[in-house]
C-alpha positions in Angstrom: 75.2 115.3 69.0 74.1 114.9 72.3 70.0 114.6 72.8 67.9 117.4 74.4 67.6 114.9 77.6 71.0 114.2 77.5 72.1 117.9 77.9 69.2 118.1 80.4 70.9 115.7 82.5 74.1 116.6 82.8 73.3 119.9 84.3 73.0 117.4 87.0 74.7 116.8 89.7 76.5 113.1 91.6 78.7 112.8 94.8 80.5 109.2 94.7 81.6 108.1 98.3 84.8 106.2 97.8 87.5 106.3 95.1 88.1 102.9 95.0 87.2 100.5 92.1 83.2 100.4 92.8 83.7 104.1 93.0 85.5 104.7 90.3 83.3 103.0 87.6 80.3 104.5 89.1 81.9 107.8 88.5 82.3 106.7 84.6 78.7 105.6 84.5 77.1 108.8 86.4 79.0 111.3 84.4 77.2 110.9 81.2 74.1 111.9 83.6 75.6 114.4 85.7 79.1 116.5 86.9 80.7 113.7 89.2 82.4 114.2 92.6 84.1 111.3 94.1 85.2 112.1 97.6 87.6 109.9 98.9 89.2 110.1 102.6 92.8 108.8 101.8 95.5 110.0 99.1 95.3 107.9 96.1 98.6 106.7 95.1 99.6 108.1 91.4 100.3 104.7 89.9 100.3 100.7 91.0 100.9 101.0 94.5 99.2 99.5 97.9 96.2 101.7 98.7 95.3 103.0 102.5 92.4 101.2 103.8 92.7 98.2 101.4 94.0 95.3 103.4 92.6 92.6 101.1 94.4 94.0 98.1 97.9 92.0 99.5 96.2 88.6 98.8 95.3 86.8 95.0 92.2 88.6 93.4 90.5 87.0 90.3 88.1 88.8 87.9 85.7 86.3 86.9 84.7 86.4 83.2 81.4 87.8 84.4 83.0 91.1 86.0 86.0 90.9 82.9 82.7 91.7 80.4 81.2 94.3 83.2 84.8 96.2 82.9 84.8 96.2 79.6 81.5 97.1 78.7 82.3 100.2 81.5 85.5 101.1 79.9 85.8 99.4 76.4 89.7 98.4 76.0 90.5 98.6 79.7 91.6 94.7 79.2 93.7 95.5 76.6 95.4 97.8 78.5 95.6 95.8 81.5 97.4 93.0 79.7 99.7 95.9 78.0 101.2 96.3 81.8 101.4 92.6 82.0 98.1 91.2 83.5 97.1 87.7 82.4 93.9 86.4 80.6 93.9 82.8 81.5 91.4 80.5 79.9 89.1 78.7 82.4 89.5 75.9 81.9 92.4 75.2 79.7 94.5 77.4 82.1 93.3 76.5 85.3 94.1 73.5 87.6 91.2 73.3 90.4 90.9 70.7 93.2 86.8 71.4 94.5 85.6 71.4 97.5 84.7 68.1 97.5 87.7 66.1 96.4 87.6 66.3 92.9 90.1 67.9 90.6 88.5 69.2 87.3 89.1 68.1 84.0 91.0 70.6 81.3 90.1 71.3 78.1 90.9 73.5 75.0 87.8 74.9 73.8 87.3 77.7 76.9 84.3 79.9 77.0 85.5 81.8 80.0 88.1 84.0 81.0 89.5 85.1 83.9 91.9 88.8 84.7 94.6 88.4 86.9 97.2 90.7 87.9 97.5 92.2 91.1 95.0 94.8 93.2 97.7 97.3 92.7 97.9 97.1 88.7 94.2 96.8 88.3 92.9 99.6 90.4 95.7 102.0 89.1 95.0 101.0 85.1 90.9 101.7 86.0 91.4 105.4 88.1 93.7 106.6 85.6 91.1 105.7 82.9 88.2 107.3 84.8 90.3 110.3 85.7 90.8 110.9 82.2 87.4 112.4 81.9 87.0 116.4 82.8 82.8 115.8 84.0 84.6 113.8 86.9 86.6 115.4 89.7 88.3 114.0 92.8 88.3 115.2 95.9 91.2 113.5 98.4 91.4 114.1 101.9 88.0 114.5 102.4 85.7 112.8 105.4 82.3 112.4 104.8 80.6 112.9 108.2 76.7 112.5 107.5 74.2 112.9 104.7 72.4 115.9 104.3 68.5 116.3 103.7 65.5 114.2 105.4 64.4 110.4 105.4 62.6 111.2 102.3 65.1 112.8 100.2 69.1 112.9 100.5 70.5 116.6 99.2 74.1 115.9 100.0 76.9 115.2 102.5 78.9 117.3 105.2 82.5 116.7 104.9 85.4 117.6 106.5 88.2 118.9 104.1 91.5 120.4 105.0 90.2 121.1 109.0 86.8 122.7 107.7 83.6 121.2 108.0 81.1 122.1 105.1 77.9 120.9 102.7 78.2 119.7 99.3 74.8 119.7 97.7 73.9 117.0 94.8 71.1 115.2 93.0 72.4 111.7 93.4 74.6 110.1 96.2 76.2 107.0 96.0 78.1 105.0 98.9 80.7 103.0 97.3 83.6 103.4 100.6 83.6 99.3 100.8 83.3 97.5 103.8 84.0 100.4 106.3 80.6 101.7 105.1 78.8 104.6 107.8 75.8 104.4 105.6 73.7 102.5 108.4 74.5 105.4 110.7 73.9 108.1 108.5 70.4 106.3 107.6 69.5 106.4 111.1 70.3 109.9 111.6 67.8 110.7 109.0 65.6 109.3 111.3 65.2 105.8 109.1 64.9 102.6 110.3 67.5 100.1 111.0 68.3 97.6 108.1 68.3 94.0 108.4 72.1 92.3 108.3 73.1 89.2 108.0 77.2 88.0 108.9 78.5 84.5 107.9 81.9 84.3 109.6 83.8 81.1 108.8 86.6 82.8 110.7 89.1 81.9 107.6 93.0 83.8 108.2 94.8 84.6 105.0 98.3 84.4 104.1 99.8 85.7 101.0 103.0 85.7 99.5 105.0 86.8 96.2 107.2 84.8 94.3 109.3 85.5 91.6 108.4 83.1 89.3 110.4 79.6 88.8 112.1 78.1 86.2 110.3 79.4 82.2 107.2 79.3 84.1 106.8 83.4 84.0 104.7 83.4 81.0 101.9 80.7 80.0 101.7 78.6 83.5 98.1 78.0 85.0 96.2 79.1 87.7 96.4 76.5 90.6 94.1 76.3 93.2 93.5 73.6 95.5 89.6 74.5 97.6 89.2 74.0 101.2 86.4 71.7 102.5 83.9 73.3 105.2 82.5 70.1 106.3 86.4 68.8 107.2 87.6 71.0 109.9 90.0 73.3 109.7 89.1 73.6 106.2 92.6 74.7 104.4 92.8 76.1 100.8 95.4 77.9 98.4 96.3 79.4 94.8 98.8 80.4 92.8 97.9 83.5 90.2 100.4 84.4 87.3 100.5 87.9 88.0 102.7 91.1 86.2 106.1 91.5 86.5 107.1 87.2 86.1 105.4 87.0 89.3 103.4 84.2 91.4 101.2 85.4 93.9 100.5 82.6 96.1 97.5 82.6 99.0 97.2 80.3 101.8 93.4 80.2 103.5 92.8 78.2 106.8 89.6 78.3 109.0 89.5 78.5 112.9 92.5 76.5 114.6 94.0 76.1 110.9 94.5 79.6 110.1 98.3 80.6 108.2 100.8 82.5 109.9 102.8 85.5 109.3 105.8 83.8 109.6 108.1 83.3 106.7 109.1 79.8 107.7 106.0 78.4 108.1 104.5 79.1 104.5 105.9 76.2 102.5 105.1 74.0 105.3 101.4 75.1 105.2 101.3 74.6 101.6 102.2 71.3 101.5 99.8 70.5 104.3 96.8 71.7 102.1 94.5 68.7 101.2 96.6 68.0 98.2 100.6 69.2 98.2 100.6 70.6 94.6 101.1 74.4 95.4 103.9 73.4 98.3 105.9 71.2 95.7 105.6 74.0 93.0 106.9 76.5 95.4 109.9 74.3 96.8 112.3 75.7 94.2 110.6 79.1 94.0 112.5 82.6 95.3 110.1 84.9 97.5 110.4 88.3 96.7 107.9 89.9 99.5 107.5 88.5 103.3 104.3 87.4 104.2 101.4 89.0 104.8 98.0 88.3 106.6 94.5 89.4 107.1 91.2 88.0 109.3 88.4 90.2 107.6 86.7 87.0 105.7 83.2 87.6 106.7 80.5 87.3 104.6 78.4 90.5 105.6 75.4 91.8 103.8 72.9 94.8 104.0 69.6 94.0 102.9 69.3 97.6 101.4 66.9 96.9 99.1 64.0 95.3 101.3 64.0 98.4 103.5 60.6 99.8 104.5 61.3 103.5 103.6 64.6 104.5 101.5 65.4 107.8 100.8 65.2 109.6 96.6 68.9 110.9 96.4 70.7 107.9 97.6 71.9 104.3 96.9 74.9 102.4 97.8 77.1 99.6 95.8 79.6 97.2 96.2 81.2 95.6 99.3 79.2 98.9 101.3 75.6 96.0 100.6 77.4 93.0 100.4 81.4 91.9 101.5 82.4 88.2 100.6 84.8 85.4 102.1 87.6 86.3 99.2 88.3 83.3 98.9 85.5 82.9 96.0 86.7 85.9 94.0 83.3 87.3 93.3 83.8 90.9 95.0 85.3 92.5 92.1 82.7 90.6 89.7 79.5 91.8 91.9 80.7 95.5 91.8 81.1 95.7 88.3 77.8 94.3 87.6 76.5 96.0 89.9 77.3 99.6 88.0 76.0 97.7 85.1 72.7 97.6 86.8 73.1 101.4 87.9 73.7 102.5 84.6 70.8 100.6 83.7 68.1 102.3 85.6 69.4 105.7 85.0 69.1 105.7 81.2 65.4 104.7 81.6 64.7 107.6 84.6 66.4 110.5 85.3 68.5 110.6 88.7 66.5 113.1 90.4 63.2 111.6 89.7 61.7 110.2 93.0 61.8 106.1 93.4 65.2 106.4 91.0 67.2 105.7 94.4 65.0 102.8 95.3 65.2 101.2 91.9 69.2 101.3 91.4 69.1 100.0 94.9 66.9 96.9 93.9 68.7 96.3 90.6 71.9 96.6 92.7 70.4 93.6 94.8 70.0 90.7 91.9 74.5 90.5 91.3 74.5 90.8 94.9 72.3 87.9 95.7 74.0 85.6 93.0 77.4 86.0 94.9 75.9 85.8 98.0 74.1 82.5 98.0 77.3 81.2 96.0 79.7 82.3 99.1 77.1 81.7 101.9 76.2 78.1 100.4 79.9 76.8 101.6 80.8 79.1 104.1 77.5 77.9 106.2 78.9 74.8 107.1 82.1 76.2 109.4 81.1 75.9 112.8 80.1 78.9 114.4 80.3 80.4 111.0 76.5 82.2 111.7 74.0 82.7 114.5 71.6 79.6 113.1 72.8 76.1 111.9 72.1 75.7 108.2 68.5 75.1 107.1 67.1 71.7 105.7 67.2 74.4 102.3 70.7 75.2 102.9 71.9 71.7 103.0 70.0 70.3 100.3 71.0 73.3 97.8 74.7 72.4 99.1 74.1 68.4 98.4 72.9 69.3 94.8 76.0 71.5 94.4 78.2 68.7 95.3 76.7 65.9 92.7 76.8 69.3 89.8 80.6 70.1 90.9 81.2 65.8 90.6 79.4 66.1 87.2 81.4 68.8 86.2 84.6 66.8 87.1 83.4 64.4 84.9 81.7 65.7 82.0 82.8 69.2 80.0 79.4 69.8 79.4 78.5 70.5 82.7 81.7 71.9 83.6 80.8 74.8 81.3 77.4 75.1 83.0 79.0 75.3 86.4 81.6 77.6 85.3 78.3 80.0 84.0 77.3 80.2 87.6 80.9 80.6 89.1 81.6 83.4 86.6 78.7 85.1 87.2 77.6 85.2 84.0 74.5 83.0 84.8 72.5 83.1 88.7 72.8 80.1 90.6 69.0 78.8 89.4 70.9 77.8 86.1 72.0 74.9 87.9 68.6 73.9 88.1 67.8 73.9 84.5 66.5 70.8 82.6 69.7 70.1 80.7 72.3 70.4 83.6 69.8 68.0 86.1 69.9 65.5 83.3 73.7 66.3 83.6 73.9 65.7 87.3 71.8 62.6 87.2 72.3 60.8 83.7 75.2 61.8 82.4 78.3 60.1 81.4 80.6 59.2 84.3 84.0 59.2 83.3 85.8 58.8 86.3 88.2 61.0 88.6 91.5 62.1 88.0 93.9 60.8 90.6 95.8 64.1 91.1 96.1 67.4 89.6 95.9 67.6 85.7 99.2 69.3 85.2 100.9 68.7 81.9 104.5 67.3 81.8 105.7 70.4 79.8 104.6 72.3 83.0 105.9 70.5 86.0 109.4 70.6 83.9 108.5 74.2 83.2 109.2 74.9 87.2 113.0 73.7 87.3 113.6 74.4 83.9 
């Protein structure tokens, strides 16, 4: 039975701004607190198909181990019934194959602490909405424009919409922006008569190209992850990957920064490929049937809102996800940081009720610490693309990066700092863990075994592609 201050608290009630993924677990988490609105603008398709608004969701997304434990803590046995409509849980790293930024392709071995989710954007968000829909406190509004935020810079009471041609107010206790990169939420702040927030944009100008194969040879079930890293300090810096994804499918990325970007043209994808710093992903694709024609996107920027260090911030109102902080997807940490980042919302609200004043400013704050983790990762690399930010990077910024390249060579090298790397990568420990007695010992006395030559595919799996 529930408590007296559970019943209390769900006589409350939430508006979530976005039905996307970010919006959709908040919706989960705020409606044990509250009845749950979640407007969203577009129609949401009724099962795994593209989204409106969602260019990104065309190219390779990974769910680090980090956001894989989020989901699931958020919706225990969503994994399970992701991989029951065919997403992968590769081990990482027995069931990756990585070439860093640096030059050096990591080692594999069997005893994996982490895990990653593939499958596509499709599958993933249509598994999650269908889940969250499920529950009767949460109701969805489609079609629906938020135009402003009702109340006063001290407290937020609502939004105006427009809904079917008619403007009108919907009043609530708690508001919370989760519409992604598009995000008004500077806009409306200022119409409250609030200050401008502080921004920061790290543009490395990277294009992206993705395309789906159907997956060669027996290689449909069991094959790895590839993924061969660009280098920002060797111009144009040119990447790629190759997820397992549902359906016996490969879904293959290409990434190239200014003057290197990927085309849209069909031809020219195998021969970009096998261009990358090492020709792994080309030769794999050479015998592979396409099953989709290219597509592209240029929205790569790093952008973040510094939401949490504003001066004044209105009670009623927070925002999560890519709406604070949108990352170069090349890293894969989006998905991650938005997950935690409900974590951290659910969090504050079981110690304060939503309505009670500085409960806004706190979810904001705890919203701030996943968001920093991914940031520094993404904005550490990224940096070093000319004219990828207004300022050069700092004496800080290029030692941190220096450090990062003698842990990623250690972790080449030795499993046991590969595991601590792969902490930080999956978000399951902040980027200071590199920093840590055991892993410096790591970086600077540890055993040196040295590089592999080339990619540390087994034999079983190159025949794998022809068999």
């Amino acid at each position: 039975m529930p408590s007296s201050s559970a019943r209390t608290a769900s006589r409350r009630t939430a508006l979530v701004i976005g039905g996307g993924m970010t919006g959709m677990l908040a919706a989960t988490v705020l409606a044990d607190f509250a009845d749950v609105v979640v407007i969203e603008r577009d129609v949401l398709p009724g099962g795994p198909q593209p989204r409106k608004g969602l260019p990104q969701a065309r190219h390779a997304h990974v769910l680090w181990s980090g956001g894989v434990k989020a989901i699931e803590d958020l919706l225990p046995g969503i994994v399970e019934q992701l991989v029951d409509h065919g997403a992968h849980t590769p081990r990482i790293m027995t069931d990756l194959v990585s070439k860093a930024p640096s030059g050096q392709w990591f080692r594999r071995f069997s005893h994996a602490r982490h895990t990653n989710l593939l499958c596509s954007r499709d599958l993933l968000d249509a598994v999650i909405r269908a889940r969250v829909l499920l529950d009767q406190r949460i109701t969805l509004l489609q079609q629906a424009d938020v135009l402003a935020l009702r109340g006063d810079a001290d407290r937020v009471t609502g939004v105006a919409i427009r809904s079917e041609g008619t403007e009108r107010s919907v009043p609530a206790d708690l508001v919370i922006d989760a519409s992604g990169r598009a995000s008004r939420a500077p806009s409306w702040l200022r119409n409250l008569g609030l200050p401008p927030v502080r921004e920061r944009v790290v543009d490395a100008r990277i294009g992206y190209a993705s395309r789906t194969y159907r997956a060669p040879g027996s290689t449909a079930d069991g094959f790895p992850i590839v993924n061969v890293q660009a280098d920002p300090r060797h111009v144009p810096g040119r990447g790629g990957i190759i997820t397992p994804i549902e359906g016996g499918r490969w879904l293959v990325t290409l990434s190239g920064s200014h003057g290197g970007q990927p085309t849209g043209d069909n031809r020219a994808f195998l021969p970009f490929a096998l261009s990358l710093p090492h020709p792994v992903i080309g030769e794999l694709l050479e015998g592979a049937e396409p099953e989709t024609d290219v597509v592209t996107s240029h929205s790569t920027a790093n952008k973040r809102r510094y939401y949490e260090k504003a001066a004044r911030w209105p009670d009623g109102f927070a925002v999560l996800g890519d709406a604070v902080a949108g990352y170069n997807p090349v890293y894969g940490h989006g998905l991650s940081v938005a997950a935690q980042s409900v974590i951290a919302l659910r969090r504050v609200l079981r110690r304060q009720d939503l309505r009670a004043p500085g409960t806004a400013r706190r979810v904001q704050r705890a919203v701030a610490r996943p968001v920093e983790n991914a940031w520094n990762l993404a904005v550490g690399q990224d940096v070093f693309y000319p004219g990828a930010s207004d300022q050069p990077p700092t004496r800080l910024e290029k030692s941190l990066a220096a450090f990062v390249d003698k842990a990623v060579d250690a972790g080449s090298r030795d499993p046991r700092a590969l595991r601590i790397l792969l902490d930080v990568m999956s978000m399951e420990s902040p980027p200071a863990r590199l920093l840590m007695p055991d892993m410096l010992a790591l970086v600077c006395l540890g055993r040196r075994k040295p590089n592999l030559e080339g990619p540390p595919l087994t034999e079983a799996e190159r025949a794998a592609v022809t068999a």
